[in-house]
C-alpha positions as CSV (number, residue, x, y, z in Angstrom):
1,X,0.0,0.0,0.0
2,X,1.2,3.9,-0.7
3,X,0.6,6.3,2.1
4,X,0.9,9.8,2.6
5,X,2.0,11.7,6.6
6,X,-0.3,14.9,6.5
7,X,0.0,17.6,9.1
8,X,-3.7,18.0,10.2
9,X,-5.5,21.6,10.8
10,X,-4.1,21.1,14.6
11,X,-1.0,20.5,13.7
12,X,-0.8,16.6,14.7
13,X,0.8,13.9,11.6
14,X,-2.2,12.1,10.1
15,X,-1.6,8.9,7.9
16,X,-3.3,8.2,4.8
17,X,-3.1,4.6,3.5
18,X,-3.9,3.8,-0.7
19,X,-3.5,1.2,-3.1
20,X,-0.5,1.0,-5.0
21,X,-2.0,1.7,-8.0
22,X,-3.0,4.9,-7.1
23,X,-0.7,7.7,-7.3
24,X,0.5,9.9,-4.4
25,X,-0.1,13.2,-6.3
26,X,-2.9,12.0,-7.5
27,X,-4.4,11.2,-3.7
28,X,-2.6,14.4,-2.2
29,X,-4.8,16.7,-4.7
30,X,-7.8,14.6,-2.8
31,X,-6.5,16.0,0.9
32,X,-7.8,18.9,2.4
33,X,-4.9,19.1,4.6
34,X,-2.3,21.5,3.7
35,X,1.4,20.5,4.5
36,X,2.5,16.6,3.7
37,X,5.4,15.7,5.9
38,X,6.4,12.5,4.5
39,X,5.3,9.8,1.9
40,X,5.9,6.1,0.5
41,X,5.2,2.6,0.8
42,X,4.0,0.8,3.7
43,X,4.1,-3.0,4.1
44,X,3.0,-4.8,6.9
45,X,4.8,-7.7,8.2
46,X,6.3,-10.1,11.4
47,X,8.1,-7.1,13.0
48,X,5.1,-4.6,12.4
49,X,4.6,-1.9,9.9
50,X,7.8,-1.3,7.6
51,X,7.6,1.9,5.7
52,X,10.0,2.7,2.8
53,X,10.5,4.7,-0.7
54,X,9.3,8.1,-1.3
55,X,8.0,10.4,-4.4
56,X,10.6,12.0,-6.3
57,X,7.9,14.6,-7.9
58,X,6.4,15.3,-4.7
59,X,10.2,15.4,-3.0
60,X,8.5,12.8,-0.2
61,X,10.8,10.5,1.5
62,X,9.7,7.7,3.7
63,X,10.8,8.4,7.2
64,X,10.8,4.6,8.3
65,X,10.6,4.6,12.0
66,X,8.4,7.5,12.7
67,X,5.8,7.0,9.8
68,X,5.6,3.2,11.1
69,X,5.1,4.5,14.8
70,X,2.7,7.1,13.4
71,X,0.8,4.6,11.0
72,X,0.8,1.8,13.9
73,X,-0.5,4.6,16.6
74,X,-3.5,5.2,14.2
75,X,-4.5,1.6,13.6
76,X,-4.1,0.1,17.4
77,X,-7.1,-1.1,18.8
78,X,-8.7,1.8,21.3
């Protein structure tokens, strides 16, 4: 799956998870949210959520331990 970090209206790093097959400028022009902090490919697997790559003509780089904390934060059971 792609996803996108956003920075939400208070501030706070949001995750956004899509297919592969969509593209991540095509789902940023879809966010309301104004600045994107970070951006790649997420996998999930034995060790937990493994985030890597990036989008050259977005400049997003996958920041692989906090956009896994962030992503894992936002899908824990509350």
């Amino acid at each position: 799956m792609n996803y996108l970090i956003v920075e939400d209206f208070s501030g706070q790093p949001v995750p956004f998870i899509f297919p592969r097959r969509v593209d991540h400028g095509d789902m940023r022009e879809q966010l309301p949210y104004g600045q994107i902090l970070s951006g790649g490919t997420v996998e999930y697997g034995r060790n937990g959520f493994v985030c890597f790559g990036g989008h050259a003509e977005l400049g997003l780089k996958a920041r692989p331990v906090e956009d896994a904390a962030i992503i894992a934060d936002a899908l824990r059971i509350r």
